[in-house]
N, C-alpha and C positions, 0 to 999 in steps of 0.2 A: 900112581894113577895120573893120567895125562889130563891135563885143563883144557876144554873145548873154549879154543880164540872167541871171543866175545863177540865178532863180526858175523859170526854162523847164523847166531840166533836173532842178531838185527836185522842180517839179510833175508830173513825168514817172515820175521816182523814183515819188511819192505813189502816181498811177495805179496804175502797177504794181504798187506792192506791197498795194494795195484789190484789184486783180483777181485777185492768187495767193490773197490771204485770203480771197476768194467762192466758188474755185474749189474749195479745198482745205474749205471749209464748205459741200456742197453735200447732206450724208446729214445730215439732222435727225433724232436718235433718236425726236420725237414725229411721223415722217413711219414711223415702224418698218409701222404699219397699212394702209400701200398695199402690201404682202407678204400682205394679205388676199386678194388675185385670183389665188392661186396655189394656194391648196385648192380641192381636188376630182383628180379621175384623166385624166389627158392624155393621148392616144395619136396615135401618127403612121405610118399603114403605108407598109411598104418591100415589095423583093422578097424579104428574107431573113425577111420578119414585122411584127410590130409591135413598133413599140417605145412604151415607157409612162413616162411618169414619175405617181407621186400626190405629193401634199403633203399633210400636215396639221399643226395648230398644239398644240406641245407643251404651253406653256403660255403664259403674256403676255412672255414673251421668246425663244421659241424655235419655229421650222421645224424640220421634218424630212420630208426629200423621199428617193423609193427609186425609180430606174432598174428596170426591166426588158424583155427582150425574149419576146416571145409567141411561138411559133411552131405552128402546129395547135393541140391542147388545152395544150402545156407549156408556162412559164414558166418563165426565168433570170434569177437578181435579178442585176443586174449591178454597182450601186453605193446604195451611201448619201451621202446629202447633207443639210447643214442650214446654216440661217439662224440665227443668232442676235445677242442684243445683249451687249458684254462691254466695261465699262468704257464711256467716251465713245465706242464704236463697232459695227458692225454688220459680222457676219462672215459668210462664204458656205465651207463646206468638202467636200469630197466624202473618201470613208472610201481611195478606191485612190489619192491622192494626197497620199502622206507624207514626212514631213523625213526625211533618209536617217541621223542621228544619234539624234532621239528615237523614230521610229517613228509619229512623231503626225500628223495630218493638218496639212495647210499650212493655213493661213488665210489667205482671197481677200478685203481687207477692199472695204467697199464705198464708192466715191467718189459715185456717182451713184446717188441712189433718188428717184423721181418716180412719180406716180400711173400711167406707161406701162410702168416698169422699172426696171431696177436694172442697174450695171456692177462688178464686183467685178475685182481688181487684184492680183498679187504680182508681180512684177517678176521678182521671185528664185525662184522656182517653178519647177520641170520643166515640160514641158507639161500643164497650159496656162499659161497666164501674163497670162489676160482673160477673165473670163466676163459674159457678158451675157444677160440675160431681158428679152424684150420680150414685152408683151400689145397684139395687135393690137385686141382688143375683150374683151368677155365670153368666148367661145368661143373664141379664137386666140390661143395665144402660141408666140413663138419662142425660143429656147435657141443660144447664140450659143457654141464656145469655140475661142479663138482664141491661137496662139503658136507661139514655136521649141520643135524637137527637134532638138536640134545642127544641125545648119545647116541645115533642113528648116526652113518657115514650115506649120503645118496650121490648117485651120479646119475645124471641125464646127457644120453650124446644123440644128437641129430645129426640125424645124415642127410644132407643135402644137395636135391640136384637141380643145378638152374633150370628156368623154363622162359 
């Protein structure tokens, strides 16, 4: 029986652990400005109304995005949400989704941000537990959120078209 050279399985080792380190550096805080195609006012009709999100830029580190639904002449703001940068990282939070100790909003930090979208991530969160933005172009973007509620899987996707 032939002995596999000892360097096979290092180089393997190696691999792997180059591919966790690319994977796990994948939000460049100087990529923070593809979060630019998400100002302006979004809307998506349903049968119960519209629903909206706007976005706009607080300052050079910071979104702030607000849900609402439209119905006839009235609006209900339903949530608040922002983007921000804090430390080496890029946070996504919405205001009805809080630590059940502090009261604070969770932080969905974000693994994946690319000129198409962003994926943001808590593991440990209530639902949801994955949000995702994707822009189909200029005028389209989708709103992705995804996760358990006790042993329920939900996903909620918006379809959005600028206005």
């Amino acid at each position: 029986m032939e002995k596999k050279p000892w360097f096979r399985n290092s180089l393997l080792l190696i691999c792997c652990l180059c591919a966790c380190h690319i994977a796990s550096a994948q939000v460049q805080l100087t990529d923070f400005h593809y979060l630019d195609r998400m100002e302006g006012y979004w809307t998506m009709k349903t049968r119960l109304g519209v629903y909206a999100e706007k976005w706009k830029r607080v300052d050079d580190h910071t979104w702030k995005g607000r849900t609402m639904r439209i119905e006839g002449g009235d609006s209900t703001k339903l949530d608040d949400m922002f983007l921000f940068l804090d430390g080496d990282a890029i946070y996504f939070t919405i205001a009805a989704v809080k630590d059940k100790q502090t009261g604070e909003p969770i932080r969905f930090r974000l693994r994946v941000l690319k000129a198409i979208g962003f994926v943001a991530e808590n593991l440990q969160s209530p639902y949801p537990q994955k949000i995702v933005y994707r822009w189909k172009d200029e005028e389209h973007m989708d709103a992705h959120f995804e996760g358990k509620e006790e042993k329920t899987t939900r996903e909620i996707i918006l379809q959005y078209t600028k206005r």
